[in-house]
VMD Tcl script that draws the C-alpha trace (Angstrom):
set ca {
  {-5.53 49.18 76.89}
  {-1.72 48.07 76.21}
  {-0.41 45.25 74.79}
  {-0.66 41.54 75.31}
  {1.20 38.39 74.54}
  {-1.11 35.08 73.10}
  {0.55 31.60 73.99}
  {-0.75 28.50 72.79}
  {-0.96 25.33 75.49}
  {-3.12 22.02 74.64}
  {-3.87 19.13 76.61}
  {-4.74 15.62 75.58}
  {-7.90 13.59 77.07}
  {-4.84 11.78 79.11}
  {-4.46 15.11 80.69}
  {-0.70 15.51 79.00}
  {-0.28 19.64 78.52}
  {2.57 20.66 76.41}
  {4.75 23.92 76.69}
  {3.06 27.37 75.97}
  {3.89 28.67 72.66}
  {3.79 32.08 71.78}
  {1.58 32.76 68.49}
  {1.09 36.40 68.84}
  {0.57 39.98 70.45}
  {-2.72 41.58 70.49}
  {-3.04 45.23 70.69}
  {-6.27 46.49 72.75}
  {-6.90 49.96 72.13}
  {-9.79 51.95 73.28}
  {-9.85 55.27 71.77}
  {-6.92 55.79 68.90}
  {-6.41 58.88 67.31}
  {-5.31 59.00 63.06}
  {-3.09 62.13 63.89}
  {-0.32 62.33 66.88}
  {-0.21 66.17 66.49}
  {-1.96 68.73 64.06}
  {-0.77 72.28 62.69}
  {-3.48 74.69 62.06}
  {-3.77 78.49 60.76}
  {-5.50 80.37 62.70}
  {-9.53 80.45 62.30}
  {-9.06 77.86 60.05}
  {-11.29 74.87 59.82}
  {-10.18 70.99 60.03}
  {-10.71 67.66 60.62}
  {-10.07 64.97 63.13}
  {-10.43 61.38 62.60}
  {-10.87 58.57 64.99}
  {-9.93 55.42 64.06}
  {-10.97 52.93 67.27}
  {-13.43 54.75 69.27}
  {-16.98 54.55 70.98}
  {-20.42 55.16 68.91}
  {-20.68 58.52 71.00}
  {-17.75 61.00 71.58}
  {-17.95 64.16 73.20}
  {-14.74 66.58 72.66}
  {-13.31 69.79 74.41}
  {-11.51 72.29 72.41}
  {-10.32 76.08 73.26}
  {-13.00 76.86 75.69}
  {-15.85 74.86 73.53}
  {-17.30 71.48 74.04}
  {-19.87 69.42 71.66}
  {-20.72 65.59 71.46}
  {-20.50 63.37 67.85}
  {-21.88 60.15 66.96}
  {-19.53 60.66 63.46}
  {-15.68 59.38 63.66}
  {-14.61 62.03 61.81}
  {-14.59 65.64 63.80}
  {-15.20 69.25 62.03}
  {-13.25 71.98 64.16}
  {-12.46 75.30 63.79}
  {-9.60 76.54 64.95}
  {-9.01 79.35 67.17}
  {-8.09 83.00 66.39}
  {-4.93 83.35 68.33}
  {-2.16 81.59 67.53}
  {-0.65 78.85 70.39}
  {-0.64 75.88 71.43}
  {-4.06 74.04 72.21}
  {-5.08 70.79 73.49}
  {-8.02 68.68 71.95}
  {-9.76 66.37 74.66}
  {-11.81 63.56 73.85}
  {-13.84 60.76 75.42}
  {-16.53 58.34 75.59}
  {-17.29 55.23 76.69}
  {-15.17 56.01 79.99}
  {-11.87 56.38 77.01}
  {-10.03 59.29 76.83}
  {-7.43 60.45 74.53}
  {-5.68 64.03 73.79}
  {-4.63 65.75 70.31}
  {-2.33 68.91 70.32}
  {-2.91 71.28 68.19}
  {-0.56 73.83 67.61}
  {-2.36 77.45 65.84}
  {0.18 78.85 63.54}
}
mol new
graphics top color blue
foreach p $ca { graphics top sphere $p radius 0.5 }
foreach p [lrange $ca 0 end-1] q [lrange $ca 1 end] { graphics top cylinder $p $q radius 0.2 }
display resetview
């Protein structure tokens, strides 16, 4: 993952090469996340959605774990109120939400 710079180089059939030219920056992300944080209430239910991500996630979330084949995640929040930390992977990707009960 990160992010890389495209140049641009040709060569003739006299073997001539000009200068690289930059043309671009590609962004390779793995496992991307819509939210950077969420706010919940407590015992209240919500959604995650993941934007670049593997055909098979499996999450961790205040002591429970399931798997999803969907990118969009139904949790339920915990009772107590804190802060919590959403894990998810797949494909050997990882990527963390917090979530903060309220």
């Amino acid at each position: 993952a990160g992010s890389y710079t495209l140049e641009l180089a040709v060569r003739d059939q006299a073997g001539n090469q000009s200068q690289p030219v930059r043309v671009g920056t590609v962004h390779v992300r793995y496992l991307t996340l819509a939210q950077s944080r969420l706010r919940v209430r407590p015992r209240a239910r919500f959604e995650v959605r993941v934007l670049i991500g593997p055909a098979q996630l499996t999450w961790v979330f205040a002591g429970r774990r399931g798997s999803s084949r969907s990118h969009l995640l139904h949790l339920r929040a915990p009772r107590r109120k804190g802060r919590y930390t959403l894990y998810l992977s797949g494909a050997g990707h990882a990527a963390t939400l917090p979530v903060v009960v309220t």
